[in-house]
matplotlib code that plots the C-alpha trace (Angstrom):
import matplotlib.pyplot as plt

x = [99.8, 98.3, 94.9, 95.4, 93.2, 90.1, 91.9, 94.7, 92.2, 90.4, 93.4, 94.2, 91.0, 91.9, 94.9, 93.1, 90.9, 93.6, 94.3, 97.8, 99.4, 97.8, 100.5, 102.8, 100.6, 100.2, 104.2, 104.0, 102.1, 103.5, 106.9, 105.5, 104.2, 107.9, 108.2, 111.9, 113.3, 113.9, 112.2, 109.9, 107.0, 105.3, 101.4, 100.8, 102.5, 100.8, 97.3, 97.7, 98.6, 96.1, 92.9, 94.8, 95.3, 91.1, 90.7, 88.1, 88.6, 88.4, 91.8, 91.4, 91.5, 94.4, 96.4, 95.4, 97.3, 100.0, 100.8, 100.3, 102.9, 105.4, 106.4, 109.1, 106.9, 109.8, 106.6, 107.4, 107.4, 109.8, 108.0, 109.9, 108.2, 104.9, 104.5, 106.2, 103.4, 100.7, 101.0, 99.2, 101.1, 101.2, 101.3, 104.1, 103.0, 102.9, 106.5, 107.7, 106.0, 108.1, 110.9, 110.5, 109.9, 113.2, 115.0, 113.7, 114.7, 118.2, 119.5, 123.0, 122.0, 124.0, 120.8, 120.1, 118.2, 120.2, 119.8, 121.9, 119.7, 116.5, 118.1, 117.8, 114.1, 112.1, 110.4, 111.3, 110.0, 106.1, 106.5, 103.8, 106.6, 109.1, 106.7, 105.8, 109.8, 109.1, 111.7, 114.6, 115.2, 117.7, 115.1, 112.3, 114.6, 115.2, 111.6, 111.0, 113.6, 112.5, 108.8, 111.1, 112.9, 112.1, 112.7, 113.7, 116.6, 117.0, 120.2, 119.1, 119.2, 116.6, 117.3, 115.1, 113.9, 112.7, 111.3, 109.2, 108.1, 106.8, 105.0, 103.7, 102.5, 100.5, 99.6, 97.3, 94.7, 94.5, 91.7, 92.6, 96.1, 94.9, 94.5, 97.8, 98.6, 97.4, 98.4, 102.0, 102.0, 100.7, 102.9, 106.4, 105.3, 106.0]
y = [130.2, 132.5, 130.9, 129.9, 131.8, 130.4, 130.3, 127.8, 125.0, 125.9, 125.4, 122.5, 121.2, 122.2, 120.0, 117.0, 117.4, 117.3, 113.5, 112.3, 114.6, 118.0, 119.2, 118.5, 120.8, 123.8, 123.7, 123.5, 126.3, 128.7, 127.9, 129.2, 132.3, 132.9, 135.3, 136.4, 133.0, 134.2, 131.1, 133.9, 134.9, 138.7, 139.5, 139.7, 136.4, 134.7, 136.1, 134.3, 131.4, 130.9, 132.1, 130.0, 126.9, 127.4, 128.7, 131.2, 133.8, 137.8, 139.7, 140.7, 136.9, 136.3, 139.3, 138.0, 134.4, 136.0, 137.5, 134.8, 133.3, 136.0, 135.5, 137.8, 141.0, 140.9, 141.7, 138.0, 134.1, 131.1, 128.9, 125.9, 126.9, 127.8, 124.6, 122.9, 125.0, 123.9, 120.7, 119.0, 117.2, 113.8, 111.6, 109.6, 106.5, 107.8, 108.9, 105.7, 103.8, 106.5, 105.7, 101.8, 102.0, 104.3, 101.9, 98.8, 101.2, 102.3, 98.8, 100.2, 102.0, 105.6, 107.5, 108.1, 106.2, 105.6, 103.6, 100.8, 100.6, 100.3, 97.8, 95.0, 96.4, 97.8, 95.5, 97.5, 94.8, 95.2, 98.6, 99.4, 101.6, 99.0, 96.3, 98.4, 98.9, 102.1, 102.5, 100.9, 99.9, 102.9, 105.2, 103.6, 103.9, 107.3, 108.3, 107.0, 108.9, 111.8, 111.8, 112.8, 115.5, 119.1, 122.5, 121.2, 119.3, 115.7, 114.3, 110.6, 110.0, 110.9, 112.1, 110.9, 114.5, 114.4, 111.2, 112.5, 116.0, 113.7, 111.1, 114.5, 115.0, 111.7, 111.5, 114.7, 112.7, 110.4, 111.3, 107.9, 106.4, 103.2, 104.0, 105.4, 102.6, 99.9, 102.3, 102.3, 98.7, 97.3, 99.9, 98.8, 95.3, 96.5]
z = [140.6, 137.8, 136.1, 132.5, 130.0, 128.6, 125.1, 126.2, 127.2, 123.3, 121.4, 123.4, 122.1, 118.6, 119.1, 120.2, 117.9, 115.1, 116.8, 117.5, 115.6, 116.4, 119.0, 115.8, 113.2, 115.7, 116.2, 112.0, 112.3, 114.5, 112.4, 109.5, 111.0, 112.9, 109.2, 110.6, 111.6, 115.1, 117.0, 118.7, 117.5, 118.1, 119.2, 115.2, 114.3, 117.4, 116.3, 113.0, 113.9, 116.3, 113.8, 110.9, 113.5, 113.6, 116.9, 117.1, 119.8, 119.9, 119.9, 123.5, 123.7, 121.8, 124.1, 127.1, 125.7, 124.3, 127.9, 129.9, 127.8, 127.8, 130.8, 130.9, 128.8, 125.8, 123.8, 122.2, 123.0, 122.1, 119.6, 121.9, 124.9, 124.2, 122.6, 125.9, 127.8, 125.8, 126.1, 129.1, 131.7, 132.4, 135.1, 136.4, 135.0, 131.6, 132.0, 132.9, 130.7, 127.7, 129.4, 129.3, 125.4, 124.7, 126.6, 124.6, 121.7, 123.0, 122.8, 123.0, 126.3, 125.2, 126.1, 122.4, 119.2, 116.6, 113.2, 114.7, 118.1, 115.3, 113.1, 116.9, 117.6, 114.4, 112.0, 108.9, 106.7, 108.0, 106.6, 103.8, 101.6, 101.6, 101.4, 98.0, 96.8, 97.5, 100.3, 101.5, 104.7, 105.8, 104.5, 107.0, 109.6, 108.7, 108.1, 111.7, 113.6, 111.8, 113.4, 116.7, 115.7, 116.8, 115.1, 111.4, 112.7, 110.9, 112.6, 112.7, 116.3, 118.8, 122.3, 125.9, 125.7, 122.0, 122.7, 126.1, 123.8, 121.1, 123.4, 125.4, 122.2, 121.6, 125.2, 124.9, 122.6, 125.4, 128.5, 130.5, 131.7, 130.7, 126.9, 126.4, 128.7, 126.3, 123.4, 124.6, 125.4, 121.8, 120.1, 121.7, 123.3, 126.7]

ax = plt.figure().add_subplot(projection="3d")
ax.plot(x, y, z, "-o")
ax.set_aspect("equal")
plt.show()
């Protein structure tokens, strides 16, 4: 198995360090530096997103990331799967306990979130915006399915795999499988 450059486990950090959301902001990122639209980004794109993400490493660095990630030596990498491979795993018990909280939210059991599954399980009312009139109560379910979607795409449903990516996500910021245990468990009452 080849060894991961240094750099990987530093822009890890730099996600973690970001909190729950810094898996998010790098794939925000790296978006913004894909200048063509292509959903790949080049040695020059990758380099910039990397210093602008904060992470301060040499350019020898940065190439020796860039190839360990393109695996196939195209001389560019899918945003999609660089992100997928930057995340760290997790262990089976993590998994499940994702699974058990998309299945409390899939009450119609069609393997995807919709607005009617949320309308049986999310307490829209406890929401600060529509406590304020600020939001209706479509638009907090909305707002919440969009936190799942990947790649730009608002279709107001969320998928087990969009799900898993954005729990991967959370469950980076989280050294011990019994806090994202209890995490998990307050969140979604499980």
């Amino acid at each position: 198995m080849e060894t991961e450059p240094a750099g990987v486990q530093l822009l890890r950090d730099a996600c973690k360090k970001r909190g729950v959301n810094g898996i998010r902001s790098l794939s925000r990122t790296f978006r913004i530096y894909d200048d063509d639209g292509s959903k790949y980004l080049s040695r020059e794109e990758f380099g910039k997103g990397i210093h602008d993400y904060g992470v301060n490493i040499s350019e020898g660095d940065i190439t020796e990331m860039f190839s360990y990630f393109d695996k196939d030596k195209s001389g560019h990498i899918s945003v999609n799967e660089f992100i997928e491979k930057i995340r760290p795993n997790m262990s089976d018990g993590r998994i499940k306990l994702i699974e058990k909280a998309f299945q409390k939210l899939d009450v119609t059991g069609d393997g995807v979130i919709t607005i009617e599954d949320l309308k049986r399980q999310y307490e829209y009312k406890k929401h600060p915006k529509y406590i304020s009139g600020e939001w209706s109560a479509n638009r907090v379910y909305k707002e919440f399915l969009n936190n799942f979607q990947q790649g730009g795409v608002l279709d107001e449903t969320v998928t087990w795999k969009e799900f898993l990516d954005y729990y991967r996500g959370i469950s980076s910021n989280f050294d011990k499988d019994i806090q994202f245990d209890l995490m998990m468990r307050n969140c979604w009452k499980l």
